[in-house]
C-alpha positions in Angstrom: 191.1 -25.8 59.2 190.9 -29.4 59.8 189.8 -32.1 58.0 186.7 -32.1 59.3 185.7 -29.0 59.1 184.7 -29.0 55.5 185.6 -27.0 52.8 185.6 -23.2 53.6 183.5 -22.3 50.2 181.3 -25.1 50.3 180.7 -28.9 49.3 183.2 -28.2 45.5 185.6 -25.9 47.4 184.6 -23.2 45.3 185.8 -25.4 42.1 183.3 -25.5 39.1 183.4 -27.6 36.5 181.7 -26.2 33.2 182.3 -28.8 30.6 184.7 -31.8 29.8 186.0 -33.3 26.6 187.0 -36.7 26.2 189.7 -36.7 23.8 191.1 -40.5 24.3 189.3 -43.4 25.8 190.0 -47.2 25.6 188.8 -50.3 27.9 192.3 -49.3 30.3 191.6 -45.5 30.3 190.4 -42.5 29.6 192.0 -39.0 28.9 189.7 -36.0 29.8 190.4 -31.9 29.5 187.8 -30.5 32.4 186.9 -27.0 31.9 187.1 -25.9 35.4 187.3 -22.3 37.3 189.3 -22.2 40.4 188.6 -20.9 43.9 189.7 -17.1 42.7 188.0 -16.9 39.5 190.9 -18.2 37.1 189.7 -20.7 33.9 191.6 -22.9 32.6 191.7 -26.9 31.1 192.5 -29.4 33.7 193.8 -32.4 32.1 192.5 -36.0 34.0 193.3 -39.5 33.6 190.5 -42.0 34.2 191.0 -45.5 34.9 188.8 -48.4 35.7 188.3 -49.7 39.2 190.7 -51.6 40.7 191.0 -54.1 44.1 193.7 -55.9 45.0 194.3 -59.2 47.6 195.7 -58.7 50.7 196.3 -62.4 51.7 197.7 -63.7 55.2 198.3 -67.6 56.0 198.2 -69.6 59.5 201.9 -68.5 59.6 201.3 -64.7 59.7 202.8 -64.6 55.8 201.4 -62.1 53.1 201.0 -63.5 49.7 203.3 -60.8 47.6 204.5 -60.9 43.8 208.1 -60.3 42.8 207.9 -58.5 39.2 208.7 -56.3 36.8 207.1 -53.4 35.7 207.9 -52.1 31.9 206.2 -48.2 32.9 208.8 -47.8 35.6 211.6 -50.1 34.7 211.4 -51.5 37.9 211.5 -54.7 40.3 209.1 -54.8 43.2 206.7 -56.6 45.3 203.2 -56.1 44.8 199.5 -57.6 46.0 198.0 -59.7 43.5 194.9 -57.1 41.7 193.3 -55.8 39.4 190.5 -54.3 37.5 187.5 -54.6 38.6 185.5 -55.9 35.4 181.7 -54.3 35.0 178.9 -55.8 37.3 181.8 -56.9 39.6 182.3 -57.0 43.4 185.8 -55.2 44.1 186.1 -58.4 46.8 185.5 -61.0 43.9 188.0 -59.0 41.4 190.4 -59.1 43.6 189.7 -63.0 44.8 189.5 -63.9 40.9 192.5 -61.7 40.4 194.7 -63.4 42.8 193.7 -67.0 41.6 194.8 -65.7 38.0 198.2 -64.1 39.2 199.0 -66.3 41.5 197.6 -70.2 41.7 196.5 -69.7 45.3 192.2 -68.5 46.3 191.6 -66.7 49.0 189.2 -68.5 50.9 186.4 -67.1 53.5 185.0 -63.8 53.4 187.1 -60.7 52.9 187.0 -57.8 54.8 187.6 -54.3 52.9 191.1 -52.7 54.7 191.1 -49.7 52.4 190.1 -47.4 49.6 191.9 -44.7 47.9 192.7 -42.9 44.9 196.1 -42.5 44.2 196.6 -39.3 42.9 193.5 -37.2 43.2 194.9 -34.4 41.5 195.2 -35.5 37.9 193.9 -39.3 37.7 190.7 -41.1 39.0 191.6 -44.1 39.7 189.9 -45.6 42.7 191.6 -48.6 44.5 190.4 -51.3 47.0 192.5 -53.2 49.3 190.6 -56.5 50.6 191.9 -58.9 53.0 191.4 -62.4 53.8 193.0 -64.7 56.4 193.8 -68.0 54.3 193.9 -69.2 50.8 194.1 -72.7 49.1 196.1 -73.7 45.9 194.0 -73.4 42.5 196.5 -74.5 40.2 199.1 -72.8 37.9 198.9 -69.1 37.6 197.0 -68.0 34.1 197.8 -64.5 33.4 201.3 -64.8 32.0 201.7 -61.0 31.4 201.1 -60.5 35.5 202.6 -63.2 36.8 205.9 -63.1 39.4 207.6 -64.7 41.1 205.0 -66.2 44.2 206.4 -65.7 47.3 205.2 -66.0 50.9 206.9 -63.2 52.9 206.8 -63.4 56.6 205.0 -60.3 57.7 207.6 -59.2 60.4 209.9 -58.8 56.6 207.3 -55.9 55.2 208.5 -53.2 57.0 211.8 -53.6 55.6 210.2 -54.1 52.6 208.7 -50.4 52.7 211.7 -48.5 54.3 214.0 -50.4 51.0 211.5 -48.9 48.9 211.1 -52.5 47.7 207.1 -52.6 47.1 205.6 -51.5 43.7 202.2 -49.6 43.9 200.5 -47.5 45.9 197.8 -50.1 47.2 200.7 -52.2 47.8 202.1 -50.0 50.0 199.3 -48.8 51.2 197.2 -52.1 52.5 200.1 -53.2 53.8 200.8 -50.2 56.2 197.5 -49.9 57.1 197.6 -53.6 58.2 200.9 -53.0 59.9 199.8 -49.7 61.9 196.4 -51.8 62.9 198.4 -54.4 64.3 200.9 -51.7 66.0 197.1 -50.2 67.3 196.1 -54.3 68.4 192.9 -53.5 66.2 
């Protein structure tokens, strides 16, 4: 089957979802148990992770440079580079969270208007997390990062760098990696 042929037992793939209980939820997250009954009958609790929204900047300058941050990440105990982002707060535009998100992380607003590269969730199989990717071609300097718990080190990589960036295994996130691979294969395309 392809993917667009649809799923064989209809629009839940024969899934069914008979109850959930919410047994942890804060402003970062939510931890649900799904009651759910698979395609062959079997019933069982399906433990999910919910998070917020989330968008993240995918900004180039006149020099064909991405805007990237060089941090650390305490949950992995690890050095990457990553897009500015974040959460998306409520009655937000992904594009303005991740615009406002950049200013914070970075000192430097993306200027124009944005056009949406991507969205995904991450890993659709225990956590709903749904992630945008929204690129702009410029930015001007707004002053000292604010957020010192995201900032990084602020670097302007050349974008001819970022594939050796992925292949080292040297970029943090998958909307990192993600909007900048898509942006790479486009221009491989010459879309």
């Amino acid at each position: 089957m392809s993917a667009d042929d649809g799923a064989a037992a209809g629009p839940t793939g024969g899934w069914s979802t008979h109850g959930r209980r919410v047994r942890y939820t804060s402003p970062w997250m939510a931890l649900e148990l799904l009651d759910v009954a698979t395609p062959d009958g079997r019933r069982y609790e399906h433990h999910v992770a919910r998070l917020p929204a989330s968008s993240s900047a995918l900004v180039l300058d006149e020099h064909d440079r991405v805007l990237l941050m060089w941090k650390y990440r305490v949950v992995t105990d690890r050095w990457g580079h990553e897009l500015p982002g974040g959460m998306v707060d409520p009655g937000e535009a992904p594009a303005a969270a991740a615009a406002r998100e950049c200013a914070e992380e970075t000192g430097w607003c993306p200027v124009g208007e944005s056009e949406q590269l991507l969205s995904l969730e991450p890993l659709p199989g225990q956590v709903v997390a749904p992630c945008e990717v929204h690129l702009w071609h410029g930015a001007r300097p707004s002053g000292a990062p604010i957020d010192p718990e995201e900032t990084g080190e602020v670097l302007w990589v050349p974008l001819d760098d970022v594939l050796g960036l992925v292949t080292k295994g040297a970029l943090a996130g998958a909307a990192t990696l993600a909007g900048l691979t898509t942006l790479l294969a486009r221009r491989a395309a010459g879309v």
